[in-house]
C-alpha positions in Angstrom: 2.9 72.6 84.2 0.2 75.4 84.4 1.0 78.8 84.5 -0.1 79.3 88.0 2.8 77.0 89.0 5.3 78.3 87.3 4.8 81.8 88.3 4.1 81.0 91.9 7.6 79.2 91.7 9.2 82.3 90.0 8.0 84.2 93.3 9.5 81.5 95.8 13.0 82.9 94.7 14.7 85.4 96.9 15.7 87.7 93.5 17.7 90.3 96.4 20.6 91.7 94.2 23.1 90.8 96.3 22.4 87.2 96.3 23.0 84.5 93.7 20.7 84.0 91.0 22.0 81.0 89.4 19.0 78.6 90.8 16.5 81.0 89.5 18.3 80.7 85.6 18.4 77.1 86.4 14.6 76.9 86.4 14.3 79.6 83.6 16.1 77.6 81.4 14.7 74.0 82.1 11.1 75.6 81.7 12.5 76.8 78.5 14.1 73.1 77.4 11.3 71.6 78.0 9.3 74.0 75.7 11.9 73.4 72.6 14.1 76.6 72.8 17.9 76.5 72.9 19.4 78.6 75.5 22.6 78.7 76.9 23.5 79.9 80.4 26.6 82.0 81.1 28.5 81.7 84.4 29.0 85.1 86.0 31.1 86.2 89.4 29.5 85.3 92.8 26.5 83.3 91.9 25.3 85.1 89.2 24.7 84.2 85.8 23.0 85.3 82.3 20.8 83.7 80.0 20.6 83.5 76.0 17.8 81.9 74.3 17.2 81.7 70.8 13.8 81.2 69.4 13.0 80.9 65.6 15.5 80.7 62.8 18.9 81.7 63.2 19.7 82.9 59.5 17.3 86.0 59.6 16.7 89.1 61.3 14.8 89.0 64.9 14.1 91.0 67.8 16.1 91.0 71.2 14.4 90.9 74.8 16.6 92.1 77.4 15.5 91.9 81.6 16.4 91.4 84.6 16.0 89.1 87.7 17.0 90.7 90.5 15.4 93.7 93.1 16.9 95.9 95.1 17.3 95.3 99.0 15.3 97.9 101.2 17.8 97.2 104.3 19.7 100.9 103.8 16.8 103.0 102.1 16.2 106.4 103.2 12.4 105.9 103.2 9.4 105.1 105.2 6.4 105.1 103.4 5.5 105.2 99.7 5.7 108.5 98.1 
């Protein structure tokens, strides 16, 4: 899969906060199978859910990424126009 696909599938999901996220960590984490890295995906409440991936040897010191999927709705927002 080239890297065009991938992140033009990454923009098809509707990342909105208040909805689920659990097909988007789906994808993440077959893209991430197929490349050879253990993850493991943790259930949250209403359609949400985490993802843990492990790459490199276990038994020494590493680094930890930490991000997040979704955006915030701008139904609600005070604003008009870009500042």
């Amino acid at each position: 899969m080239q890297c065009r696909d991938i992140l033009t599938r990454l923009l098809a999901f509707d990342t909105v906060s208040s909805k689920p996220n659990v097909d988007l960590m789906q994808y993440v984490q077959d893209l991430l199978t197929a490349a050879g890295v253990a993850s493991v995906l943790i259930p949250g409440i209403g359609g949400k859910a985490n993802l843990y991936a492990t790459v490199g040897p276990a038994d020494v010191g590493g680094v930890m990424l930490s991000g997040h999927t979704d955006v915030v709705p701008v139904e609600g927002q005070a604003w008009t126009k870009p500042a």
